[in-house]
C-alpha positions in Angstrom: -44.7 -15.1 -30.5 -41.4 -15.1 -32.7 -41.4 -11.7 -32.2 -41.6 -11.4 -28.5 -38.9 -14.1 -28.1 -36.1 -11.8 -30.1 -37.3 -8.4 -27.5 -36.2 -10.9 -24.5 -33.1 -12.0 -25.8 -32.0 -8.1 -26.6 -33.1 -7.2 -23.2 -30.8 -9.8 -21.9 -27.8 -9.0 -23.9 -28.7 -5.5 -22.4 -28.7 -6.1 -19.2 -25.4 -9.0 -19.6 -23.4 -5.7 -21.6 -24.3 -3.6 -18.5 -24.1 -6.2 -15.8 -20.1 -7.4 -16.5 -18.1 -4.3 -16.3 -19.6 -3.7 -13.0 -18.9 -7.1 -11.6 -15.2 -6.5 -13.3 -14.6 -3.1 -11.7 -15.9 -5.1 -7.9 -13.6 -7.9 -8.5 -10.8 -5.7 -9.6 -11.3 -3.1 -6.7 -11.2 -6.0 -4.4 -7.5 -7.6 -6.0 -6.4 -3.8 -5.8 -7.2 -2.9 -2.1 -5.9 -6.8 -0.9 -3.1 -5.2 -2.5 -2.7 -1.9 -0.8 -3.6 -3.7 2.3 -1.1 -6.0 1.7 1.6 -3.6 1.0 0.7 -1.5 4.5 1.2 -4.7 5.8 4.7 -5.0 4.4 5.6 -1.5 5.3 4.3 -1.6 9.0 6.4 -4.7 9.8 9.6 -3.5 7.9 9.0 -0.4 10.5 8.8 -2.6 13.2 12.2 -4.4 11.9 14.0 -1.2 12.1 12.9 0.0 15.4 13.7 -3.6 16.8 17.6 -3.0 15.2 17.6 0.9 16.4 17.2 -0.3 19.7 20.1 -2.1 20.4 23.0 -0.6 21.6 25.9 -0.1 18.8 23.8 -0.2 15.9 24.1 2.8 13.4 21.6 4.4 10.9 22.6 2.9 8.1 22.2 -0.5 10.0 18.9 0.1 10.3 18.0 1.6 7.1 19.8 -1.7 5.5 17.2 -4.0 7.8 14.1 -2.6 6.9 15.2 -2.0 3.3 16.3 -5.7 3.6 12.6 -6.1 5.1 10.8 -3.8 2.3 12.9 -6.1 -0.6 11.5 -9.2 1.0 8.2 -8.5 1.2 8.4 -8.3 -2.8 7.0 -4.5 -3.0 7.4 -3.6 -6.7 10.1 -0.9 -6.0 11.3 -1.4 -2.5 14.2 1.6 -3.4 11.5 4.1 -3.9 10.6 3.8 -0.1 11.7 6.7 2.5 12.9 5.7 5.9 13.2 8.3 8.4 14.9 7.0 12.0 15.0 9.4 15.0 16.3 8.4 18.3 16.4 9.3 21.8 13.1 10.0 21.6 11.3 10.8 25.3 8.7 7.9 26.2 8.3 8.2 30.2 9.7 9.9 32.5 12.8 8.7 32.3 13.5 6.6 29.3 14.5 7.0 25.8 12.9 5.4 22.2 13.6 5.3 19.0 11.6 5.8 15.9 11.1 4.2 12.2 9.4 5.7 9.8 8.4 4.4 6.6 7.4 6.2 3.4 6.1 4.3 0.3 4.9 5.5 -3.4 1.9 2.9 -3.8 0.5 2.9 -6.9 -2.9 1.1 -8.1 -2.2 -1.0 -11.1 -5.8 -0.9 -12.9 -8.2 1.2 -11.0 -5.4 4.1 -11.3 -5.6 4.3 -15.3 -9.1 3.8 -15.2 -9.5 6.7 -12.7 -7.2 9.0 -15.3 -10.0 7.7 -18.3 -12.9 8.9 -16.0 -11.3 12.5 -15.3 -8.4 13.3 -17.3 -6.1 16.1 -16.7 -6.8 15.4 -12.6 -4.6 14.0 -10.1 -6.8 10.9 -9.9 -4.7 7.6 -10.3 -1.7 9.6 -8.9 0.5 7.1 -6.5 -0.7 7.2 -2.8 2.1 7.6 -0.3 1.5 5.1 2.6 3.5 5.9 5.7 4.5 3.5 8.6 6.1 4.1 12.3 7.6 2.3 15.5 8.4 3.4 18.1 10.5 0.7 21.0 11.9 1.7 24.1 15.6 2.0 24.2 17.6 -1.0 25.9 
């Protein structure tokens, strides 16, 4: 009876040593992707700021790139200079009236499921910083 006792409690520690880095790599996947959700977020509305600036009249480029880097910076990304913004104007929408666009390009990069990915598969491009892209588009005034 001694005996049988010891088997169960090895088959226990088994299954706990097999059970916990799954539930680990779960709760961390989730953390990661709020994250990256999180970050689109960020990026989406800090396009949005800068097509609401390149809109009105008398506003130059660098206005706009300074609001949605201003945006990008207070959305606490980890390295808001590393983002690309692209602004086009005059853009057709309708038959007769004019946009003007923001886009946003941003180097995200996943803080524990990226290394992990490189232990997997090393030598790959796995783990490698994703670039997330955001644009607006409003109607000239």
């Amino acid at each position: 009876m001694l005996k049988r006792f010891r088997n169960q409690r090895g088959a226990a520690l088994l299954e706990t040593a097999i059970t916990i880095p799954l539930i680990l790599l779960v709760s961390v996947s989730i953390f990661e992707f709020g994250r990256a959700y999180q970050t689109w977020q960020v990026l989406t509305n800090a396009a949005r700021e800068g097509a609401r600036v390149a809109v009105l009249p008398g506003y130059t480029d660098a206005q706009v790139r300074s609001a949605t880097q201003n945006y990008l910076s207070s959305g606490r990304l980890s390295n808001p200079g590393a983002a690309t913004i692209a602004i086009v104007r005059n853009v057709p929408f309708g038959p007769s009236d004019t946009a003007s666009s923001v886009t946003v390009n941003y180097p995200f990069q996943f803080m524990v499921l990226g290394p992990v990915a490189r232990l997997v598969r090393s030598g790959s491009n796995m783990g490698a910083p994703l670039t997330m892209q955001s644009s607006a588009l409003m109607r000239n005034e």
